[in-house]
LUMKELO-287445 format. One record per atom (N, C-alpha, C, CB): atom name; chain; x, y, z. Coordinates in nm, 3 decimals. Last residue first. Glycine has a CB too. Example, Ala and Ser with C-alpha at 12.3 -4.5 7.8 and 13.67 -1.06 7.14 Angstrom:
# residues 2
<site atom="N" chain="A" u="1.285" v="-0.225" w="0.708"/>
<site atom="CA" chain="A" u="1.367" v="-0.106" w="0.714"/>
<site atom="C" chain="A" u="1.290" v="0.003" w="0.787"/>
<site atom="CB" chain="A" u="1.408" v="-0.060" w="0.572"/>
<site atom="N" chain="A" u="1.319" v="-0.569" w="0.780"/>
<site atom="CA" chain="A" u="1.230" v="-0.450" w="0.780"/>
<site atom="C" chain="A" u="1.320" v="-0.330" w="0.780"/>
<site atom="CB" chain="A" u="1.131" v="-0.447" w="0.905"/>
This chain:
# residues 77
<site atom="N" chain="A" u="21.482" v="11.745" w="10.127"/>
<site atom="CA" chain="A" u="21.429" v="11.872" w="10.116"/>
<site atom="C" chain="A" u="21.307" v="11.876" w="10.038"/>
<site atom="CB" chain="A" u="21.522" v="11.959" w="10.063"/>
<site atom="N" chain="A" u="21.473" v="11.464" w="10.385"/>
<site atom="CA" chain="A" u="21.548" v="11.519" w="10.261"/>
<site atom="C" chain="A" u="21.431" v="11.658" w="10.216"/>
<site atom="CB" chain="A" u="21.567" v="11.371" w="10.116"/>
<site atom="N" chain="A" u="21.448" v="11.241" w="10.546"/>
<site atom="CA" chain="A" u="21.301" v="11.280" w="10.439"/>
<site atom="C" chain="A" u="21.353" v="11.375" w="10.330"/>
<site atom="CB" chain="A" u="21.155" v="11.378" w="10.532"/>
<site atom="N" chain="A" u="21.644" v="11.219" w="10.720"/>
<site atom="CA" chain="A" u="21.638" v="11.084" w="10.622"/>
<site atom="C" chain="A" u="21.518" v="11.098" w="10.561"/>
<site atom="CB" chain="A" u="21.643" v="10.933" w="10.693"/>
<site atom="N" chain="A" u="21.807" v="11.408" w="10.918"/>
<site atom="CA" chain="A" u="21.725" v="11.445" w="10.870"/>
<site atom="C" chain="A" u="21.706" v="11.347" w="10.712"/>
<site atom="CB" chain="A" u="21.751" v="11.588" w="10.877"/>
<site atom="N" chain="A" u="21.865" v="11.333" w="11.241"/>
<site atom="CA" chain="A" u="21.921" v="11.363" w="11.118"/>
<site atom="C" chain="A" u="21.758" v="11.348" w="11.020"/>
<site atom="CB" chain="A" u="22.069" v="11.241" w="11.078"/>
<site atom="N" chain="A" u="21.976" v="11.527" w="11.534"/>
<site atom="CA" chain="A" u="21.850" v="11.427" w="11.433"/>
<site atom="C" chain="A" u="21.882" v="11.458" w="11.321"/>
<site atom="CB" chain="A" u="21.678" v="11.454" w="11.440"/>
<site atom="N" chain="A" u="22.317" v="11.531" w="11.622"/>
<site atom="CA" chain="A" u="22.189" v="11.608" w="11.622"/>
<site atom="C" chain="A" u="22.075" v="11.518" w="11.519"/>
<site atom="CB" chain="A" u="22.223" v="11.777" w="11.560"/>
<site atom="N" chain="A" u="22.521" v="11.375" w="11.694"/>
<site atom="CA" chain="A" u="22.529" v="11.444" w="11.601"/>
<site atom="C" chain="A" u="22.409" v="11.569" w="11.544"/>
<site atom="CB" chain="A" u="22.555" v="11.349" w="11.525"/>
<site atom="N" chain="A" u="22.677" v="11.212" w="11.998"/>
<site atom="CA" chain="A" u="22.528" v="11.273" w="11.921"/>
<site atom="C" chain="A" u="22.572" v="11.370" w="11.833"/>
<site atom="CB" chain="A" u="22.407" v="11.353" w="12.025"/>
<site atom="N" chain="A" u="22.933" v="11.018" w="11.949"/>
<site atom="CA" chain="A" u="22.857" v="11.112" w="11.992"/>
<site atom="C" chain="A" u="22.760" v="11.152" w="11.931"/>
<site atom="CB" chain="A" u="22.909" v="11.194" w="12.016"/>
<site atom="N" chain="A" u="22.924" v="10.619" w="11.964"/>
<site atom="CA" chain="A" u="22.960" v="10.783" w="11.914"/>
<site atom="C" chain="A" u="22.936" v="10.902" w="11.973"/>
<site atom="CB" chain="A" u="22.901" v="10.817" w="11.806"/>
<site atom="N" chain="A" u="22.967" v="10.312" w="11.954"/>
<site atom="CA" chain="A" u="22.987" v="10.379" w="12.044"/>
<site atom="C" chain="A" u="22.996" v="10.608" w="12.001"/>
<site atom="CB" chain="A" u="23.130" v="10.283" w="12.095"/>
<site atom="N" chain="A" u="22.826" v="10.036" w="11.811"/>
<site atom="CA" chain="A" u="22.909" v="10.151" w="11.795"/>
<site atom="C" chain="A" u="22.881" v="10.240" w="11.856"/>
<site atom="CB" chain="A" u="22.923" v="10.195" w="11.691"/>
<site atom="N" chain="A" u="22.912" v="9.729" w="11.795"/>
<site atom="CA" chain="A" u="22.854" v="9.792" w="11.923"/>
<site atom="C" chain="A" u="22.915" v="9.936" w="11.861"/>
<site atom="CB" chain="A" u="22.918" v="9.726" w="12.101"/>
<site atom="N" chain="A" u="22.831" v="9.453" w="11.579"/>
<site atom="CA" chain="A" u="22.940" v="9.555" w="11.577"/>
<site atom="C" chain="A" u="22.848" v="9.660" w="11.707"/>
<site atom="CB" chain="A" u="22.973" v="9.638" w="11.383"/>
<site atom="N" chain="A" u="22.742" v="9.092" w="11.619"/>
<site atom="CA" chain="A" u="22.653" v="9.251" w="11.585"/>
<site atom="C" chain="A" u="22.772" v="9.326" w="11.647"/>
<site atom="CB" chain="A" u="22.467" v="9.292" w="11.681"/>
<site atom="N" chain="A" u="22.778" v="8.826" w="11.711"/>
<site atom="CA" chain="A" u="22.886" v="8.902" w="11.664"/>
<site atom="C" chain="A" u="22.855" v="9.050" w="11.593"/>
<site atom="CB" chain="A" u="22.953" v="8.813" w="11.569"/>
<site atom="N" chain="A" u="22.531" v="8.799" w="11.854"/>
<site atom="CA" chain="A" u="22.594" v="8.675" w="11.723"/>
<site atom="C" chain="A" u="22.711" v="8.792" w="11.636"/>
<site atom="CB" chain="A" u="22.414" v="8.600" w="11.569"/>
<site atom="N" chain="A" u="22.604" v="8.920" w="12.073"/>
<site atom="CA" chain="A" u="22.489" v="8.928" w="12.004"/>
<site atom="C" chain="A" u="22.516" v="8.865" w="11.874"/>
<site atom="CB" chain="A" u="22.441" v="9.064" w="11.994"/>
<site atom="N" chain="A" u="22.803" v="8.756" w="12.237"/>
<site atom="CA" chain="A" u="22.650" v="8.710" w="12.280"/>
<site atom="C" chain="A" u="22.529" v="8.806" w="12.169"/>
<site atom="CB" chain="A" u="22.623" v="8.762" w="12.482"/>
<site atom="N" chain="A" u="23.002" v="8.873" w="12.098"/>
<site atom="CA" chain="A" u="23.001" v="8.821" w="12.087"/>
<site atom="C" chain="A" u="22.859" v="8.737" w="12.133"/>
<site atom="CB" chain="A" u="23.097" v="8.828" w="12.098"/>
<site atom="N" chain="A" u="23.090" v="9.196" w="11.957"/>
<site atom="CA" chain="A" u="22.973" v="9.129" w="12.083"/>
<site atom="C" chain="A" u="22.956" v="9.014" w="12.037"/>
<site atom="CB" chain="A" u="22.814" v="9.195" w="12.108"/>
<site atom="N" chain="A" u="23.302" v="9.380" w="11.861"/>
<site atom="CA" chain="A" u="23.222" v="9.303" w="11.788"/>
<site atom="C" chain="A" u="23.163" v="9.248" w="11.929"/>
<site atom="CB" chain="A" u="23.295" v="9.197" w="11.673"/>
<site atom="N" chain="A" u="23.266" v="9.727" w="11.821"/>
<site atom="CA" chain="A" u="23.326" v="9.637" w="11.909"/>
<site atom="C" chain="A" u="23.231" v="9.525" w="11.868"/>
<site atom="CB" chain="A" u="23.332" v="9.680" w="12.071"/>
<site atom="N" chain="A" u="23.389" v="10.031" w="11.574"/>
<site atom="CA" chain="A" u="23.339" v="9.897" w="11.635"/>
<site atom="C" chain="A" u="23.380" v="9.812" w="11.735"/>
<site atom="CB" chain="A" u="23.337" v="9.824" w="11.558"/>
<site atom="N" chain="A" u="23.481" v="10.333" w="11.723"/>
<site atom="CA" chain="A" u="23.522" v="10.178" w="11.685"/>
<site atom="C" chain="A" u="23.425" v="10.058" w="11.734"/>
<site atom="CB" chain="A" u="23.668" v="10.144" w="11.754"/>
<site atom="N" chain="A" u="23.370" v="10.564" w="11.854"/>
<site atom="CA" chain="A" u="23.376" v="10.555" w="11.701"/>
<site atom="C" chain="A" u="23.457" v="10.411" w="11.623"/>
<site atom="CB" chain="A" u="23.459" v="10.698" w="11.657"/>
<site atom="N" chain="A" u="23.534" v="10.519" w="12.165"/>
<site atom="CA" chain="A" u="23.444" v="10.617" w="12.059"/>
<site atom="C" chain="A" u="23.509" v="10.555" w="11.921"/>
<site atom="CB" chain="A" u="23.474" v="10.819" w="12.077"/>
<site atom="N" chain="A" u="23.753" v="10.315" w="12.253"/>
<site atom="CA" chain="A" u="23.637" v="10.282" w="12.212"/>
<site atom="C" chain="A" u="23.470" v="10.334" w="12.131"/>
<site atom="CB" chain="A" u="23.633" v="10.250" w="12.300"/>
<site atom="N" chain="A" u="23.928" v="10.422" w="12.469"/>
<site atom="CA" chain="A" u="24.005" v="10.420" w="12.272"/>
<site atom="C" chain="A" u="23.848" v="10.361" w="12.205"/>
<site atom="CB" chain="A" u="24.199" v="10.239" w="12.224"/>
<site atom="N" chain="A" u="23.857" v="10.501" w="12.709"/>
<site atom="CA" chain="A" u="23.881" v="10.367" w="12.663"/>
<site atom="C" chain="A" u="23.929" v="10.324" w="12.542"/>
<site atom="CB" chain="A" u="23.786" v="10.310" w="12.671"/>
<site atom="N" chain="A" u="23.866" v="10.774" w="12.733"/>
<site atom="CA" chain="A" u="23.990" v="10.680" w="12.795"/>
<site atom="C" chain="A" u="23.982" v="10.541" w="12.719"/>
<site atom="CB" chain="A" u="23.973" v="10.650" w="12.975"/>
<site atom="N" chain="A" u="23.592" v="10.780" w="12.672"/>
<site atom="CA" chain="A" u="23.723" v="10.859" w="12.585"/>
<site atom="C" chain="A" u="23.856" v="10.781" w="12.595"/>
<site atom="CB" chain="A" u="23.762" v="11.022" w="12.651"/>
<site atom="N" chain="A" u="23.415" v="10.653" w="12.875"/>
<site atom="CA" chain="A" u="23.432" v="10.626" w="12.724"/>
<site atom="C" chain="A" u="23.551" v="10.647" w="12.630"/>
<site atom="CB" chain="A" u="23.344" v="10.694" w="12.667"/>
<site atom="N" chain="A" u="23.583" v="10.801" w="13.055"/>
<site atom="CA" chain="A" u="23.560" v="10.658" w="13.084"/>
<site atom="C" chain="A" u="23.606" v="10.613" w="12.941"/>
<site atom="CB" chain="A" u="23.396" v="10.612" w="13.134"/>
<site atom="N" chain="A" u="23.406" v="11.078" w="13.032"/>
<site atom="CA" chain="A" u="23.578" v="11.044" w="13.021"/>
<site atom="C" chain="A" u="23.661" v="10.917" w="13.011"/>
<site atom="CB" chain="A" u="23.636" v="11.088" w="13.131"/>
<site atom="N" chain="A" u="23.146" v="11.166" w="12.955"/>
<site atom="CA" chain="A" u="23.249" v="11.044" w="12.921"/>
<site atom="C" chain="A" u="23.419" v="11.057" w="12.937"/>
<site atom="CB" chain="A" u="23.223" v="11.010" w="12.763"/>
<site atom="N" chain="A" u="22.880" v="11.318" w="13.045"/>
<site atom="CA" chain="A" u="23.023" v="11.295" w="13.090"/>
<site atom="C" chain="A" u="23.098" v="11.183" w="13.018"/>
<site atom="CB" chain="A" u="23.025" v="11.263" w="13.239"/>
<site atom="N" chain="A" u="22.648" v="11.465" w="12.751"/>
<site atom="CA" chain="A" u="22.728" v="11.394" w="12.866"/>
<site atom="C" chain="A" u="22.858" v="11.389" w="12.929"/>
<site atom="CB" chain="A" u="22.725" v="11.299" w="12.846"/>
<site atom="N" chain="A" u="22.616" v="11.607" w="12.582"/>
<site atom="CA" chain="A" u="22.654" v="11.678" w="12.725"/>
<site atom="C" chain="A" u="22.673" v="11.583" w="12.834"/>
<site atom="CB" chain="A" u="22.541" v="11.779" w="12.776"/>
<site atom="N" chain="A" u="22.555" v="11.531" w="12.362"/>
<site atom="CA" chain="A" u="22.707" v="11.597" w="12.376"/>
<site atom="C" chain="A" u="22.734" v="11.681" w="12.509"/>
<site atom="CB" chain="A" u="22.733" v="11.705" w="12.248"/>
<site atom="N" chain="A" u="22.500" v="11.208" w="12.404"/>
<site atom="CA" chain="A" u="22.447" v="11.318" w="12.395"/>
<site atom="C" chain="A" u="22.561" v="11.394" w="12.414"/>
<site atom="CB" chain="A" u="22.340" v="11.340" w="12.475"/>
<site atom="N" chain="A" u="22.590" v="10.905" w="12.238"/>
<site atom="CA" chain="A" u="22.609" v="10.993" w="12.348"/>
<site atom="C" chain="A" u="22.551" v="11.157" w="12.301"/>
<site atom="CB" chain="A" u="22.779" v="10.987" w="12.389"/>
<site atom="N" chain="A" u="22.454" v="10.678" w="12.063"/>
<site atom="CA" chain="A" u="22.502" v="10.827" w="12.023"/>
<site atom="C" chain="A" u="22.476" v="10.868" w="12.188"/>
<site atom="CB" chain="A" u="22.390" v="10.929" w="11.877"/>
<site atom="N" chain="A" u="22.506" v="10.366" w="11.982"/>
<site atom="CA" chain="A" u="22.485" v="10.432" w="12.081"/>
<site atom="C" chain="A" u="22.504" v="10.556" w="12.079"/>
<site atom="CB" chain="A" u="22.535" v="10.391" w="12.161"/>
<site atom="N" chain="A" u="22.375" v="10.094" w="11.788"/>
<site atom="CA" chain="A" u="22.471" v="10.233" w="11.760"/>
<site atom="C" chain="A" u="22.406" v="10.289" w="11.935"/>
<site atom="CB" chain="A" u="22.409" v="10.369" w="11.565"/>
<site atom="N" chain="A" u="22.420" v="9.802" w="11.675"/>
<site atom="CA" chain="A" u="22.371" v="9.873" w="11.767"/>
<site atom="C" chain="A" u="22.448" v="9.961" w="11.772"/>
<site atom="CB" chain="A" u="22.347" v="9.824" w="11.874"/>
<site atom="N" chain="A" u="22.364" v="9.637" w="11.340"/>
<site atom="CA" chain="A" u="22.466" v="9.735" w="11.414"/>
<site atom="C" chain="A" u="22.372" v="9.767" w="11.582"/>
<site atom="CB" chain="A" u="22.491" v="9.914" w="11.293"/>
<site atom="N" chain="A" u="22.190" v="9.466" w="11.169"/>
<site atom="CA" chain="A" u="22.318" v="9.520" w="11.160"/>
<site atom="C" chain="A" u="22.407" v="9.537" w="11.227"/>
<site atom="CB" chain="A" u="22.320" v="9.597" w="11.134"/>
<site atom="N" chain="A" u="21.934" v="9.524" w="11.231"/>
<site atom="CA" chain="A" u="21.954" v="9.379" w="11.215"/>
<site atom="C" chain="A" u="22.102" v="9.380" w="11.207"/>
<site atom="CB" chain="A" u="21.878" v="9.309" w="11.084"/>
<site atom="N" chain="A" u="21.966" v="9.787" w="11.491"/>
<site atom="CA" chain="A" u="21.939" v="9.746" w="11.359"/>
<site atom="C" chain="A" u="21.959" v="9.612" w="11.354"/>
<site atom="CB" chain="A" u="22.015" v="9.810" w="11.261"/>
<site atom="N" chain="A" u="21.906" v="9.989" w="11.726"/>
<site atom="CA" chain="A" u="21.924" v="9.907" w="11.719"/>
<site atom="C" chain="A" u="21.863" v="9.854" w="11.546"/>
<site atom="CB" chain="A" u="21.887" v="9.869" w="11.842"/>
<site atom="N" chain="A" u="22.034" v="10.308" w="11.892"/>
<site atom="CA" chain="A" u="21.946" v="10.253" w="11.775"/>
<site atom="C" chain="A" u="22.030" v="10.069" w="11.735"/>
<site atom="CB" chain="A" u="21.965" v="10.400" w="11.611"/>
<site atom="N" chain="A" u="21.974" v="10.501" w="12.147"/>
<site atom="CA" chain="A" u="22.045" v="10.394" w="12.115"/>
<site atom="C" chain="A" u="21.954" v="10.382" w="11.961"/>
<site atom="CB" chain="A" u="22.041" v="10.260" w="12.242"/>
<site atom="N" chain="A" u="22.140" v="10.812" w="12.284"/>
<site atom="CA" chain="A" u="21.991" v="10.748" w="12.189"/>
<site atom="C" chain="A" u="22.056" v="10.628" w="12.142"/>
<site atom="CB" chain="A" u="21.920" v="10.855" w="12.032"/>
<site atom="N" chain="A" u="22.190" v="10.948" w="12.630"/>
<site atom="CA" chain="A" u="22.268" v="10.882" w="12.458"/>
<site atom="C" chain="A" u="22.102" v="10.831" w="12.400"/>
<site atom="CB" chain="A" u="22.430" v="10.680" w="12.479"/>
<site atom="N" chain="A" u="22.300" v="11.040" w="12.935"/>
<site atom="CA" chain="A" u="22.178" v="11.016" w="12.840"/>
<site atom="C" chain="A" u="22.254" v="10.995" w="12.686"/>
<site atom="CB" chain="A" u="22.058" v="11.164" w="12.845"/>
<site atom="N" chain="A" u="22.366" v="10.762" w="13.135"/>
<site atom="CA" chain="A" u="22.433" v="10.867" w="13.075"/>
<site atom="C" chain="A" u="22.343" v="10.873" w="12.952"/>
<site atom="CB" chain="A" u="22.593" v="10.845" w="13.051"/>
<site atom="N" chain="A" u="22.465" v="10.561" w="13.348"/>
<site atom="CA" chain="A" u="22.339" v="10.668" w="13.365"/>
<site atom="C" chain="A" u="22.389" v="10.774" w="13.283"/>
<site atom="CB" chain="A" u="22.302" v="10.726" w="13.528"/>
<site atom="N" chain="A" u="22.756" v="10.402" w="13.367"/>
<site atom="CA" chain="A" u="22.587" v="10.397" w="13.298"/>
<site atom="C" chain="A" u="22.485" v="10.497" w="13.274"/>
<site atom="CB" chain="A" u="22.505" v="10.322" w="13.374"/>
<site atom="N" chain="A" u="22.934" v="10.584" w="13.512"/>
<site atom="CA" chain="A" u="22.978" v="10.522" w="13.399"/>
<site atom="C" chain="A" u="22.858" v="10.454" w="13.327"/>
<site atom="CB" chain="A" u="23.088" v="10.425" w="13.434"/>
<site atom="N" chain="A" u="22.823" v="10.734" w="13.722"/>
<site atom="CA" chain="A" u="22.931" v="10.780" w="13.630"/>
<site atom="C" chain="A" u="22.938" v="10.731" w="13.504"/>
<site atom="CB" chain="A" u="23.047" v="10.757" w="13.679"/>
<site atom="N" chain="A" u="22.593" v="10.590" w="13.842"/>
<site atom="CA" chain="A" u="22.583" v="10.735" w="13.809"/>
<site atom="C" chain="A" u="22.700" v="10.775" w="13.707"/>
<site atom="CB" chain="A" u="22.592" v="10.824" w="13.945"/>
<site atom="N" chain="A" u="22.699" v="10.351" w="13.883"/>
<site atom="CA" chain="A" u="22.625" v="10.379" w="13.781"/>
<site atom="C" chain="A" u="22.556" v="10.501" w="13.740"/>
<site atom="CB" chain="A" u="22.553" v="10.305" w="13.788"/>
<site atom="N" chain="A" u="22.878" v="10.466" w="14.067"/>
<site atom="CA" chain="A" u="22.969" v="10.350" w="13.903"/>
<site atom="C" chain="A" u="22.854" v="10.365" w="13.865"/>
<site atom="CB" chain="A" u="23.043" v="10.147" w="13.899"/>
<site atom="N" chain="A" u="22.785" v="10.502" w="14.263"/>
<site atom="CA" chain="A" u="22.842" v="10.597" w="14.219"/>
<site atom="C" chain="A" u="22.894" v="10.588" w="14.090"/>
<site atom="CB" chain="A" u="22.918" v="10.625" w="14.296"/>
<site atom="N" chain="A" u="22.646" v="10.323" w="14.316"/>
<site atom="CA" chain="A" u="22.547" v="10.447" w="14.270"/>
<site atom="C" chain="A" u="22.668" v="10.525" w="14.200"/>
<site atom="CB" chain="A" u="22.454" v="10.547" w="14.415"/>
<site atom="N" chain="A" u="22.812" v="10.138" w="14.468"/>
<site atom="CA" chain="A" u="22.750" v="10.099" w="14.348"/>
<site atom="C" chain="A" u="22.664" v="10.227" w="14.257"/>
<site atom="CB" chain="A" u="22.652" v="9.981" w="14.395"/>
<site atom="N" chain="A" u="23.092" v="10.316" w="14.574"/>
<site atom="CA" chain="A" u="23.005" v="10.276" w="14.553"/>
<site atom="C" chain="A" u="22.917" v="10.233" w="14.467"/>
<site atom="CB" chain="A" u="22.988" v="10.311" w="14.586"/>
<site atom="N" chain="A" u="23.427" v="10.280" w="14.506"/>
<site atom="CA" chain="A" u="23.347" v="10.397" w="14.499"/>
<site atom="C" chain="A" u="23.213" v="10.258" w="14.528"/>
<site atom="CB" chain="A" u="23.360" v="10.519" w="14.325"/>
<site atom="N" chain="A" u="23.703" v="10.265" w="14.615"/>
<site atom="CA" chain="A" u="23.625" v="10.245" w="14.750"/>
<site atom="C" chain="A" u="23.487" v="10.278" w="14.635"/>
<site atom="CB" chain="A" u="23.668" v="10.378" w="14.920"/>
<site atom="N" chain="A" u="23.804" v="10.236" w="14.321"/>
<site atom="CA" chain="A" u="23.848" v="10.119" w="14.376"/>
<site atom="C" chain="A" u="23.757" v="10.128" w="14.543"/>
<site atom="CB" chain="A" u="24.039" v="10.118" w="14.376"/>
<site atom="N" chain="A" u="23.832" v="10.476" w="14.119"/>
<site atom="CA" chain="A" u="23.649" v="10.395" w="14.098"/>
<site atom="C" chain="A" u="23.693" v="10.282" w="14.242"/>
<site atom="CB" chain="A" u="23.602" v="10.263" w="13.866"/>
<site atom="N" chain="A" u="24.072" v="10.614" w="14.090"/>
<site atom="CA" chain="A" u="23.939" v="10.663" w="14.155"/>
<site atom="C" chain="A" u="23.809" v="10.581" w="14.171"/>
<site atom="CB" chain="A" u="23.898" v="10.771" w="14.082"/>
<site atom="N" chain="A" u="24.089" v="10.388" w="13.759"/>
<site atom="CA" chain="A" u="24.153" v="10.504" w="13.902"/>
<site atom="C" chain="A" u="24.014" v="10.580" w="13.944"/>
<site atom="CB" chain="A" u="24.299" v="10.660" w="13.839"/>
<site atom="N" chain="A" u="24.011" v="10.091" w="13.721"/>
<site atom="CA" chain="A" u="23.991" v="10.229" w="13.683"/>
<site atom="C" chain="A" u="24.025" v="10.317" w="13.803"/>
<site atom="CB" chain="A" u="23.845" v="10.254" w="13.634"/>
């Protein structure tokens, strides 16, 4: 990754981990919703928003990668 080749360990997990998102974990899916103020350029670069990634150490569970959409609302009017 350009720019990342002297960077420090704080600095790779300040950039590319430490990033606020809400995870949700199902028997299904692990979904990751990036907050819309995070930094992702990493993420963006990678073609990996909004495509499954299958994980193979989680018995093949789909990793979905998105942005925050705001709380949704599953009690209805």
């Amino acid at each position: 990754m350009r720019g990342y080749s002297d960077a420090q360990a704080r600095q790779i997990f300040r950039d590319l981990i430490d990033m606020p998102a809400e995870v949700k974990v199902t028997p299904e899916q692990v979904q990751v919703s990036f907050h819309r103020r995070a930094h992702l350029p990493i993420v963006l670069a990678s073609g990996l928003l909004n495509q499954p990634v299958q994980v193979p150490w989680w018995n093949q569970l789909p990793l979905h990668l998105t942005t925050y959409q705001g709380p949704s609302n599953s009690q209805g009017p």
